[in-house]
VMD Tcl script that draws the C-alpha trace (Angstrom):
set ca {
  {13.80 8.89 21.98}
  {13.92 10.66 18.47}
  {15.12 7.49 17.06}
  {12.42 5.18 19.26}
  {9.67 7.83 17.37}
  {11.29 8.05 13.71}
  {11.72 4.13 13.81}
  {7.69 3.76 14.80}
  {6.86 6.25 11.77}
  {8.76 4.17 9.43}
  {8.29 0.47 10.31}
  {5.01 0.60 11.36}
  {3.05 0.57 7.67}
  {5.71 -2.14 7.20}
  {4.35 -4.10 10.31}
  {0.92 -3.06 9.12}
  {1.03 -4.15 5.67}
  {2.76 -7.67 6.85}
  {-0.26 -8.21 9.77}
  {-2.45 -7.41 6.84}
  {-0.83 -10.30 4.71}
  {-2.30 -12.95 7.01}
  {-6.01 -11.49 7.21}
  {-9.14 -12.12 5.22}
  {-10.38 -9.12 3.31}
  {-13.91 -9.11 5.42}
  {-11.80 -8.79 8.37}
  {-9.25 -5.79 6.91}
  {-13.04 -4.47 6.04}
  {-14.64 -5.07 9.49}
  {-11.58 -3.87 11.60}
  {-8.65 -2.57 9.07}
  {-6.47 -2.81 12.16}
  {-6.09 -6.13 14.55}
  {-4.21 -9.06 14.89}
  {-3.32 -11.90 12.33}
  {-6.51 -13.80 11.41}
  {-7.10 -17.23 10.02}
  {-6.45 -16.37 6.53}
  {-3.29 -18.44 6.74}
  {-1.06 -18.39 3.67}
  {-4.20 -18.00 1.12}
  {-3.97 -14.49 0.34}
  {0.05 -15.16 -0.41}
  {-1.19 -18.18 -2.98}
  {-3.80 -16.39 -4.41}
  {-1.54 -13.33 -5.24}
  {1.34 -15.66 -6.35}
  {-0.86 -18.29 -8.70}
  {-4.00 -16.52 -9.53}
  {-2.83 -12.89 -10.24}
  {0.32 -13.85 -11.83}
  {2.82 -11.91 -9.66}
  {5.43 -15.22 -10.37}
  {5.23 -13.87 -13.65}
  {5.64 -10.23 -12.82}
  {8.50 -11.23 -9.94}
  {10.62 -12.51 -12.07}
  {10.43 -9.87 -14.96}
  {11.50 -7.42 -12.27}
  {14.37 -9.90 -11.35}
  {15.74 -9.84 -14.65}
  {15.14 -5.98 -15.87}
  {17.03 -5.27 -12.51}
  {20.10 -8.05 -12.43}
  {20.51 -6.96 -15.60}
  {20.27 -3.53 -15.61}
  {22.81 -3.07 -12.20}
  {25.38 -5.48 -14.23}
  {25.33 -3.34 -17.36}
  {25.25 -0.20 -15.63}
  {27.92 -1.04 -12.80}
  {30.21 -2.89 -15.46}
  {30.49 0.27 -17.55}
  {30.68 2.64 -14.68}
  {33.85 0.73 -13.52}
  {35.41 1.08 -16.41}
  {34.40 4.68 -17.14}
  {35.41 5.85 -13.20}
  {38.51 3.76 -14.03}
  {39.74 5.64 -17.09}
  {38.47 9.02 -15.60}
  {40.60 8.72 -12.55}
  {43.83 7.24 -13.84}
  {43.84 8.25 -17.08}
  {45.26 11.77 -18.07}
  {44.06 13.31 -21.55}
  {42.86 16.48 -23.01}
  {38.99 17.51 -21.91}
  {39.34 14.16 -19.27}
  {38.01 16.59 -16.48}
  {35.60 18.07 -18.45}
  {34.44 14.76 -19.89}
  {34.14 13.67 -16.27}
  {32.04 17.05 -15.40}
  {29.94 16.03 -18.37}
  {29.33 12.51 -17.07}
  {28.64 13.59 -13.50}
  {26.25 16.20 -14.42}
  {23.92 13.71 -15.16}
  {23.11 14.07 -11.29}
  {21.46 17.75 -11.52}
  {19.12 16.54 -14.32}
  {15.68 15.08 -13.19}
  {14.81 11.59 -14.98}
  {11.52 12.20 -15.72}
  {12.50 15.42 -18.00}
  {13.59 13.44 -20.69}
  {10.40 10.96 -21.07}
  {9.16 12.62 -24.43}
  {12.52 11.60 -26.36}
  {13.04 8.75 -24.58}
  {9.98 7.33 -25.70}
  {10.41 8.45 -29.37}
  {13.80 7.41 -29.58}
  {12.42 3.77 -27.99}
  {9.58 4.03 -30.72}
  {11.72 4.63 -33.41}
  {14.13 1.53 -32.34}
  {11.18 -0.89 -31.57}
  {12.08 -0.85 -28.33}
  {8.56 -0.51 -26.50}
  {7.14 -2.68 -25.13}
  {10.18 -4.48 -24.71}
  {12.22 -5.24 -21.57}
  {15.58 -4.59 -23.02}
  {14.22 -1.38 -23.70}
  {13.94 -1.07 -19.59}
  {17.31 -2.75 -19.26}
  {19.11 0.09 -21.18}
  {17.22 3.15 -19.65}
  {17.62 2.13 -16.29}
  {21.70 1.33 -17.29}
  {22.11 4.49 -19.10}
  {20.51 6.65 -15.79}
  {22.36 5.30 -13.26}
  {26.08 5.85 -14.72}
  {26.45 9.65 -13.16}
  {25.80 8.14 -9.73}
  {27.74 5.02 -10.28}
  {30.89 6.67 -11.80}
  {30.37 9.22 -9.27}
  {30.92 6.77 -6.19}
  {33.47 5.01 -8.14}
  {35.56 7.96 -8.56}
  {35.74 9.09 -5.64}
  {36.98 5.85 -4.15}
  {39.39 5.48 -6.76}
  {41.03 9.10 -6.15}
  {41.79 7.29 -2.13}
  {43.25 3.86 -3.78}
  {47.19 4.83 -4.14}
  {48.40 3.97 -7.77}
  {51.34 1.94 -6.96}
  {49.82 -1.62 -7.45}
  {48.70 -0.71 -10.92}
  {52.36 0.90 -11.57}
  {53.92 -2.45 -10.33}
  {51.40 -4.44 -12.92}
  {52.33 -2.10 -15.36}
  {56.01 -2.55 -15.32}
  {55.33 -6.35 -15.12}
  {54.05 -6.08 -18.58}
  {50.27 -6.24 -17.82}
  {48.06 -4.26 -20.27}
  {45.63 -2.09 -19.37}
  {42.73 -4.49 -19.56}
  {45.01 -6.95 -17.51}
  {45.35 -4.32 -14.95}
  {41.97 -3.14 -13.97}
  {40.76 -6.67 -14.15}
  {42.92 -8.32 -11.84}
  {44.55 -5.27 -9.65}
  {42.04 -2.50 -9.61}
  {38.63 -4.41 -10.01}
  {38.89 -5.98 -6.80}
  {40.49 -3.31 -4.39}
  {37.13 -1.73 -6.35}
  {34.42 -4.20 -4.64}
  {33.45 -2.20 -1.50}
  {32.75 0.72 -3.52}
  {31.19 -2.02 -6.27}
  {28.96 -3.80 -3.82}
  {27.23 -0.24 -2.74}
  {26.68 0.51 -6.07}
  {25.18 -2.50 -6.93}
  {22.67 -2.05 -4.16}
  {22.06 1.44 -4.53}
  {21.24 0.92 -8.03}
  {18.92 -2.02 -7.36}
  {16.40 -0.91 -5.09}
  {15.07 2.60 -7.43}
  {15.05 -0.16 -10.02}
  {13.22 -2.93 -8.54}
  {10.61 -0.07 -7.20}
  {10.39 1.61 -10.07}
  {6.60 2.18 -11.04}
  {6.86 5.06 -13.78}
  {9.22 3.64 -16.71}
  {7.25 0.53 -16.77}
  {3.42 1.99 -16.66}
  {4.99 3.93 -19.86}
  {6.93 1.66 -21.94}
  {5.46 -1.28 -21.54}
  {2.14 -2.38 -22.99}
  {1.85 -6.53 -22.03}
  {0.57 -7.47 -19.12}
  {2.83 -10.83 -19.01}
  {5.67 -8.05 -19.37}
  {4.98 -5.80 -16.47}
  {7.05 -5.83 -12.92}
  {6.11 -6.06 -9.74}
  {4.94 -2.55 -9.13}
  {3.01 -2.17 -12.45}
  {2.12 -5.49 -11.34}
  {0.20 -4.82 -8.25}
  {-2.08 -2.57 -9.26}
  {-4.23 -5.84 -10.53}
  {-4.64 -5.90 -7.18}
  {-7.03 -2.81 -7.31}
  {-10.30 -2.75 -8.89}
  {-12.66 0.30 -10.03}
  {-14.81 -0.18 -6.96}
  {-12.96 -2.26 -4.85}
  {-9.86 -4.00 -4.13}
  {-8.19 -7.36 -3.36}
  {-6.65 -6.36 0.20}
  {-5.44 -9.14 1.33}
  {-3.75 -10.46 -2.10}
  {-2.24 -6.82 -2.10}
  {-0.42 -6.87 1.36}
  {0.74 -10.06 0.45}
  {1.75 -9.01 -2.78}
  {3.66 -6.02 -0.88}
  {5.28 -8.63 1.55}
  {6.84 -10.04 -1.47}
  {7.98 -7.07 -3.44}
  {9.80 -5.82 -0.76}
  {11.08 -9.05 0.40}
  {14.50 -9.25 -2.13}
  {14.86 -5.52 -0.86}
  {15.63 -6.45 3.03}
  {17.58 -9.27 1.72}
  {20.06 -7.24 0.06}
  {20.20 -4.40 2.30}
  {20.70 -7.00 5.48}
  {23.45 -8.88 3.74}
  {25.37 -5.74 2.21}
  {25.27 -3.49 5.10}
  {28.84 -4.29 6.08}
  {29.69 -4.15 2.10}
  {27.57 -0.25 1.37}
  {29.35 1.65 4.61}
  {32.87 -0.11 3.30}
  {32.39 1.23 -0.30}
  {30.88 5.02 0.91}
  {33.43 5.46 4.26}
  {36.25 3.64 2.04}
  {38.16 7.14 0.84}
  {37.75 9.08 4.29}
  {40.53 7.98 6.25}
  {43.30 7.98 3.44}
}
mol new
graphics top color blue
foreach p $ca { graphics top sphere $p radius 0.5 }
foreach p [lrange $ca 0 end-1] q [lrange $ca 1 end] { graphics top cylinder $p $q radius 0.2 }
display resetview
């Protein structure tokens, strides 16, 4: 019954927003709840064509592929040499790293943005690419590491005495035993990236540069807004989202349960 009522609370904006989609704005006006009108598929060309969401779509596509590869490629190789590695100051280093966690993102938006000024870097999606990289290594390597710690070292020993190098190694032995943990990484780091509203409102200043979010707000006028071109604008945003988290269920509970039973 509790999860009949908490399932109600959260889908139904979802179902609202998607009814909404298909209706004219006089009728979201008139009755702003109701059934499907005959709007059709208008409001979802209008907000595709006319307010240039294509454009804004696929600059969130590429600040966020790229972002998750760069931040997930160097958080494999960081939880790699954490974990297997033994040196001086490694757990401390690792501490370091992992602290990242406890500090909020917004607190460091004043020398972000100077440091982004001084680099010409705003304004710029690169600029995007790199913050959103750099913040989510302490969650990544965190995950990462503690799979590693339950993957027993004797593969990589083996490769080792074969004459693999290090490089060799995690490529080909420990990257893949690494792709449940990987895959939930990759999709945990998507989504806050895709949605992200803040970062771009500040650091960018082009409209044919914003994302989706940022995006939307076109959407909304001084007086009034574009309802129906917004729900269907909505529809789409958070389309790619359901995607991935329907296809990489199985993949997320592998990579987060992966360590418990060893």
């Amino acid at each position: 019954m509790l999860l009949c009522a908490y399932a109600v609370v959260a889908f139904g904006p979802i179902l609202l927003v998607l009814i909404g989609s298909f209706r004219s704005n006089s009728d979201l006006l008139g009755q702003p709840i109701g059934l499907p009108g005959s709007a059709g598929l208008t409001n979802y060309a209008r907000a595709w064509q006319t307010a240039s969401l294509s454009t804004y779509f696929l600059n969130s596509a590429l600040v966020s592929v790229a972002s998750v590869a760069l931040c997930v490629g160097l958080a494999s190789m960081l939880a790699y040499g954490l974990s297997r590695w033994r040196f001086r100051g490694g757990a401390v280093l690792a501490a370091y790293v992992i602290a990242g966690l406890m500090i909020p993102a917004k607190l460091g938006l004043l020398p972000v943005f100077y440091m982004f000024e001084s680099a010409g870097l705003i304004d710029s999606r690169l600029g995007l690419v790199l913050l959103y990289a750099a913040g989510g290594i302490p969650f990544s390597v965190f995950v990462l590491m503690g799979f590693l710690r339950g993957v027993p070292p004797e593969l990589e020993e083996a490769a080792l005495i074969d004459g693999a190098n290090e490089w060799r190694i995690f490529r080909s032995v420990v990257l893949p035993l690494m792709r449940p943990a990987v895959a939930a990484v990759t999709v945990f780091q998507f989504a806050p990236i895709w949605n992200d509203f803040f970062y771009p409102l500040v650091l960018i200043r082009s409209d044919e540069k914003y994302t989706i979010p940022v995006g939307l707000t076109r959407f909304i006028g001084e007086y009034a807004a574009d309802r129906g071109a917004l729900f269907a604008g909505l529809v789409l945003a958070l389309a790619p989202l359901v995607l991935v988290f329907v296809f990489a269920t199985k993949q997320i509970v592998a990579g987060l349960t992966a360590g418990i039973g060893r």
